[in-house]
C-alpha positions as CSV (number, residue, x, y, z in Angstrom):
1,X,-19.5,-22.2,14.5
2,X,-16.0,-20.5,14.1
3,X,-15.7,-17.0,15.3
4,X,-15.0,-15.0,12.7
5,X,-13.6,-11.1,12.4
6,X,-15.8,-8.4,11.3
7,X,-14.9,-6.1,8.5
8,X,-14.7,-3.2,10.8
9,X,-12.0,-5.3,13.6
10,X,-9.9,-6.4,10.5
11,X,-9.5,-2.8,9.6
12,X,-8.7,-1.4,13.1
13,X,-6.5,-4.4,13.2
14,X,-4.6,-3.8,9.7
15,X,-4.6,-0.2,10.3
16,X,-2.7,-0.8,13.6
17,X,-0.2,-2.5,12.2
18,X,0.9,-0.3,9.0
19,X,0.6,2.2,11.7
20,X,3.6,0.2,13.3
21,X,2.1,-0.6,16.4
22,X,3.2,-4.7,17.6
23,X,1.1,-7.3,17.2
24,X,0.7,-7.2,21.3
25,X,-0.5,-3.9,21.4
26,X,-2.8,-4.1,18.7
27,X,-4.4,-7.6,20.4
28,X,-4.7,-5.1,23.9
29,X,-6.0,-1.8,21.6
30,X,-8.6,-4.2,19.5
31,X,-9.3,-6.7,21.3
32,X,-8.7,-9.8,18.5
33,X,-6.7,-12.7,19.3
34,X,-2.8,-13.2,18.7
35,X,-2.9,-16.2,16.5
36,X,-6.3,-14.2,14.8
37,X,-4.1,-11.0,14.0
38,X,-1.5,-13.5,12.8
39,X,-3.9,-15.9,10.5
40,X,-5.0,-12.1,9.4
41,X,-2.0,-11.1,8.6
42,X,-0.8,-14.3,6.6
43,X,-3.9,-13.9,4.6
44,X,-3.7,-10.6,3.6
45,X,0.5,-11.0,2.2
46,X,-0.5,-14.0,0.5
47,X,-3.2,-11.8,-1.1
48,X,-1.1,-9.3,-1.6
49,X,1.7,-11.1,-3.1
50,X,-1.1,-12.9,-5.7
51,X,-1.7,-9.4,-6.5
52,X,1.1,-8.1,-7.2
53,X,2.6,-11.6,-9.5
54,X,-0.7,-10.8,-11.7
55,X,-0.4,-7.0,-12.1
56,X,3.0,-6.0,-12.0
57,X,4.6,-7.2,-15.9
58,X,7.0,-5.6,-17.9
59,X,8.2,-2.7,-16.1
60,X,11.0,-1.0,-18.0
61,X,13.3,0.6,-15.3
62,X,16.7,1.6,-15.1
63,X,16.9,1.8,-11.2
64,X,14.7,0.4,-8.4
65,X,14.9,1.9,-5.1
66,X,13.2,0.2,-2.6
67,X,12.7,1.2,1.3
């Protein structure tokens, strides 16, 4: 059986990072795996991204700004 990421880990992991904290400190402040907190990570974009191709249509703007 594959070990698997609670809910609750995922969060503290996820919440780490927007928080800008590296992907080594969250590993030592969590607890989860490198590659783990990577695989996350690649997940949740691609998510994200499929997400954001299905809801964002037709948006009539004359400037974008973008940070």
């Amino acid at each position: 059986m594959a070990n698997v990421i609670s809910m609750a880990k995922k969060v503290a992991v996820l919440s780490a990072l927007v928080e800008g904290c590296s992907i080594r400190s969250t590993v030592r402040m969590t607890g989860v795996s490198k590659g783990a907190i990577i695989r996350l990570v690649e997940s949740v974009g691609k998510a994200c991204a499929d997400y954001h191709e299905r809801t964002v249509r037709n948006i009539p703007a004359k400037r974008v700004q973008v940070d």
